[in-house]
C-alpha positions in Angstrom: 0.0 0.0 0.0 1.3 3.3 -0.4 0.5 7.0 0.8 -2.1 8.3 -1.6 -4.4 5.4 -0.7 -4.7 7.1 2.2 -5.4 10.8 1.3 -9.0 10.6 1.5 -9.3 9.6 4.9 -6.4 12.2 5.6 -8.7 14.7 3.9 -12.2 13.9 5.2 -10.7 13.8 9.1 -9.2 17.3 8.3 -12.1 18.4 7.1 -13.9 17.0 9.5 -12.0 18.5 12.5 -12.0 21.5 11.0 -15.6 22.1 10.6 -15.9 20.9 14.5 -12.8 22.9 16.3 -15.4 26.0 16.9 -18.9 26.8 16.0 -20.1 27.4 12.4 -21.5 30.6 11.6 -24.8 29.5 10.4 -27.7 28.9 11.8 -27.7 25.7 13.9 -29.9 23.5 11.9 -27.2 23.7 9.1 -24.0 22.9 10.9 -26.0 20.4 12.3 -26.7 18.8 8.7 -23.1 19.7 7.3 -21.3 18.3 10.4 -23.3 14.9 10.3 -22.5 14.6 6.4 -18.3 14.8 7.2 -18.6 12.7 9.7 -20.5 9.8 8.4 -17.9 10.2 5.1 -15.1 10.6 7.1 -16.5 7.3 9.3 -17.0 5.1 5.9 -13.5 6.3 4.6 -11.5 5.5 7.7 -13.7 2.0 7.9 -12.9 0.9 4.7 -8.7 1.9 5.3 -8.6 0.3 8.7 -10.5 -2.9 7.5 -8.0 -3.3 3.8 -5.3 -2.3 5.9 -5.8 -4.9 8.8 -6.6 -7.7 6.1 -3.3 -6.7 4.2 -1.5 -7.0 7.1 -3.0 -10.8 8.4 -2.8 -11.9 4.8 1.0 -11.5 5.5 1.3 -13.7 8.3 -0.8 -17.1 6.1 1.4 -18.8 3.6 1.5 -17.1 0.3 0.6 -19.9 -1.4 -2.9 -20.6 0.7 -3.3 -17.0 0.2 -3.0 -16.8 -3.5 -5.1 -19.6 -4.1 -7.9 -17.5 -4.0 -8.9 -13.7 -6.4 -9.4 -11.9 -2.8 -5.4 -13.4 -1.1 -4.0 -12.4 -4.7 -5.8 -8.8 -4.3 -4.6 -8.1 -1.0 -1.3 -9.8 -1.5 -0.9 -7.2 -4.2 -1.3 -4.2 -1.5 1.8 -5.9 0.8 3.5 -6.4 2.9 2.6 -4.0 5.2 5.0 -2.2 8.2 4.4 -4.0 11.5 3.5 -0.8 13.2 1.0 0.2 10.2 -0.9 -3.4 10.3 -0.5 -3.2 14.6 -2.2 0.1 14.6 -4.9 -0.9 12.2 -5.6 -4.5 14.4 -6.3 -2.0 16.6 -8.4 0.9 15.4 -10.7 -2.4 13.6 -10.9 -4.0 17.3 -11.6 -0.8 19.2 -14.0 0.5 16.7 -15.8 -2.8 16.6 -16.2 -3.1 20.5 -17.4 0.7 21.1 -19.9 0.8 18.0 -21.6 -2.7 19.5 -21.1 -1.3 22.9 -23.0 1.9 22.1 -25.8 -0.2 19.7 -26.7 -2.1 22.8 -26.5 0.7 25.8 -28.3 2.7 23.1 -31.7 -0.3 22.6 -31.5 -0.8 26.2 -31.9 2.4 27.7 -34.8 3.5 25.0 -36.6 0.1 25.8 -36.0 0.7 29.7 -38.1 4.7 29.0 -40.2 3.7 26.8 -41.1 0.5 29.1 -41.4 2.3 32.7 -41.6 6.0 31.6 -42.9 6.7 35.7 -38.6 6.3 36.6 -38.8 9.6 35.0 -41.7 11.5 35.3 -41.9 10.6 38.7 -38.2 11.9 39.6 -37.9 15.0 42.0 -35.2 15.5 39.9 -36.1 18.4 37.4 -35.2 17.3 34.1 -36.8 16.6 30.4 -36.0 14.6 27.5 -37.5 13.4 24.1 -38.3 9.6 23.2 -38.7 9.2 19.7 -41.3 6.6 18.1 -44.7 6.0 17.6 -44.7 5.2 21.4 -43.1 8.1 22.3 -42.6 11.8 23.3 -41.6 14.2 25.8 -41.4 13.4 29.4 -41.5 16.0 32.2 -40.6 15.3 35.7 -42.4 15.9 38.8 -39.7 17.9 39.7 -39.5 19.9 36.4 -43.3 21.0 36.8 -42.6 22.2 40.5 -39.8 24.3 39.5 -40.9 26.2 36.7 -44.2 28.4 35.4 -46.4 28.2 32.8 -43.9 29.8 30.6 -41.1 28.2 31.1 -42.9 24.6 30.9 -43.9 26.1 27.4 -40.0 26.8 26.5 -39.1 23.1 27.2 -42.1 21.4 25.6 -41.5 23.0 22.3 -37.7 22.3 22.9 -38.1 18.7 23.2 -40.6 19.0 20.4 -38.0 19.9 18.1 -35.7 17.4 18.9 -38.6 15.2 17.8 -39.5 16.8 14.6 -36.9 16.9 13.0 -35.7 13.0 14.4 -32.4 14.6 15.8 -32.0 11.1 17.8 -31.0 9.7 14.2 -28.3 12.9 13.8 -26.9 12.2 17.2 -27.4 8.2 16.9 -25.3 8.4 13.7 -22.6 11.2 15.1 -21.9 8.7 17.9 -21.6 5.6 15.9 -19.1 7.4 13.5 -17.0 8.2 16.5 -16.9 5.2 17.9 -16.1 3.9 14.8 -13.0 6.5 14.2 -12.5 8.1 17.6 -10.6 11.2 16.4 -14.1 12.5 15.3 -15.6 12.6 18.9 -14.4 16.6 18.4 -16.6 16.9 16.1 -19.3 14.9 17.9 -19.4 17.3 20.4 -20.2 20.0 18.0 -23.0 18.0 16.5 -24.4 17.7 19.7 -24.2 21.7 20.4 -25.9 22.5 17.1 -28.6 20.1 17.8 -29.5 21.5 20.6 -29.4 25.3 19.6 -31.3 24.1 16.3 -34.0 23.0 19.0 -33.5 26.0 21.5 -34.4 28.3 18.5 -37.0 26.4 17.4 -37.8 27.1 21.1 -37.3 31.1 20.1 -39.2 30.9 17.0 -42.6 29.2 18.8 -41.9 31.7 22.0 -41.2 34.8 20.5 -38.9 35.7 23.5 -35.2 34.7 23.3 -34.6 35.8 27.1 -37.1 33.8 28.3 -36.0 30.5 26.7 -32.1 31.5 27.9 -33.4 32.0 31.7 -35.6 28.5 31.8 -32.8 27.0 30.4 -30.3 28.4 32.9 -33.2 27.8 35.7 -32.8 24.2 34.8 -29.4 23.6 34.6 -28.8 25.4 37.9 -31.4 23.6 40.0 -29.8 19.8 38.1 -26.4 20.0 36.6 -26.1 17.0 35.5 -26.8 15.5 32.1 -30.3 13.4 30.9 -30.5 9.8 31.4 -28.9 8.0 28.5 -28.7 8.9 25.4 -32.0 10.8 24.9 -32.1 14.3 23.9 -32.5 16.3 27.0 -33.3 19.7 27.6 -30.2 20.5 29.3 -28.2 18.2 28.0 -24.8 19.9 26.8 -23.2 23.4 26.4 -25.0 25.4 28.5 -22.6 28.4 29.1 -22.2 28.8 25.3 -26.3 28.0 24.9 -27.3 30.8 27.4 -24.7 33.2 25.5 -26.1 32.4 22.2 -29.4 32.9 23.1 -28.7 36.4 24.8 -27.0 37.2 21.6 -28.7 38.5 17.9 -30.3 35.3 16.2 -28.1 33.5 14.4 -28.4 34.3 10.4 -31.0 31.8 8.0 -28.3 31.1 5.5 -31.7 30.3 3.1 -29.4 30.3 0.4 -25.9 29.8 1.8 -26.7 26.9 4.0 -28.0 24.9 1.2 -25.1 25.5 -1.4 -22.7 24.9 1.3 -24.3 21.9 2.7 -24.6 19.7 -1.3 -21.3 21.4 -1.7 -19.5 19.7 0.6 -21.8 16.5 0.5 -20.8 16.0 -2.4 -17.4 16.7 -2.1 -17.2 14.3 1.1 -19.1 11.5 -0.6 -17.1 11.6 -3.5 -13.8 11.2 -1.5 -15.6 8.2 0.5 -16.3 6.9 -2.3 -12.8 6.5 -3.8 -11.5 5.6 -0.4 -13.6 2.4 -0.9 -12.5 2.3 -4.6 -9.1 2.6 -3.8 -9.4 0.1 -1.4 -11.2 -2.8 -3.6 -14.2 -3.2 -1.2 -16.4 -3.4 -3.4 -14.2 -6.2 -5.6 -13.5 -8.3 -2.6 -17.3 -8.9 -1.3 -18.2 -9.7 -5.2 -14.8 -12.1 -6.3 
């Protein structure tokens, strides 16, 4: 194998930590959008050069002859051999991504069946805190604690808050932000800034249905000073990340539409980052070695 095989993961994590190091300046629901695009690209790009990589470097260990007897041995025995420390740090990355994406499927089915079978663990908390469950069977849930601490209002701010986070299924931008990273762990940066933008793209949804950007900034600072600490797993919560830089935003000017910006940018760089993915997994005879 040699370098350039590697350039489009090298360019898709760039790009990926890029876009992630510090907020966009566009409105929320597009960062949110062009952030999950790079990192689902960068995630399939890394897969496929960690996976070729790792089965260049076993294929060097079997005897050549075992190897070759087959069109898949002779494609990979083509690629080697590989440096020790190259095929080592691949075994690894393949073994470490594996364990944390089934790690995170399961924690992730068990704690939505575990709401969406006793939802009374939290509505019936003392602890003030709401998050969304997505599904037919779903829906916001409100604590008994939440009610008590804040008015009419306020209750009003987090309902449509949590509402968001349903409407525009951001459990399926933050389910697939976290499997990337677990796949590739250098894009758990960027993670984090997925999970920020989905949560101002719901807290000016919030804005947008209230009319009053003060009063969704001091319920959500209400909240997170009477429970610091995050929702119950991996739900989306009403304080659930960022709130220093939430609060901030929200006493700031709204942030700009980006009607025409946002959309350019966002197939811009879709297609960019799907068109490296896709030689990544060209370059790396996937596709070839599931077929021969």
């Amino acid at each position: 194998m040699t370098w350039p095989t590697f350039a489009p993961t090298i360019a898709l994590t760039a790009l990926s930590l890029a876009l992630g190091w510090r907020p966009l300046p566009l409105h929320p629901a597009w960062s949110a959008r062009l952030l999950l695009v790079t990192m689902v690209a960068t995630a399939l790009a890394a897969a496929s050069t960690i996976v070729f990589t790792t089965a260049v470097f076993v294929a060097g260990f079997l005897p050549v002859h075992a190897v070759a007897a087959g069109a898949q041995g002779r494609l990979l025995l083509d690629h080697g051999p590989l440096p020790a420390h190259l095929g080592a740090a691949a075994s690894a990355l393949l073994a470490t991504g594996s364990w944390a994406a089934a790690r995170l499927g399961i924690r992730h089915r068990r704690d939505l069946r575990a709401v969406r079978q006793a939802p009374s663990q939290v509505t019936g908390q003392d602890r003030p805190m709401a998050i969304a469950v997505p599904g037919r069977d779903g829906g916001v849930l409100v604590s008994r604690g939440l009610m008590r601490l804040l008015d009419r209002e306020q209750l009003r701010v987090v309902f449509r808050h949590e509402r968001s986070h349903l409407r525009h299924r951001h459990h399926i931008f933050s389910a697939l932000g976290a499997l990337s990273a677990a796949l590739f762990p250098p894009l758990a940066v960027t993670h984090r800034s997925l999970l920020l933008s989905l949560e101002r793209w719901a807290d000016e949804d919030a804005v947008t249905d209230t009319g009053d950007r003060a009063l969704v900034a001091r319920t959500l600072a209400r909240v997170a000073l009477a429970d610091p600490l995050p929702g119950p797993g991996p739900h989306p919560a009403f304080t659930g990340s960022h709130i220093v830089h939430r609060v901030q935003a929200l006493m700031g000017a709204p942030p700009p539409q980006n009607r025409f910006v946002g959309p350019a940018l966002l197939s811009g760089t879709s297609v960019a980052s799907s068109g490296m993915a896709s030689s990544s997994l060209q370059l790396h005879h996937l596709s070839a070695l599931m077929v021969l």
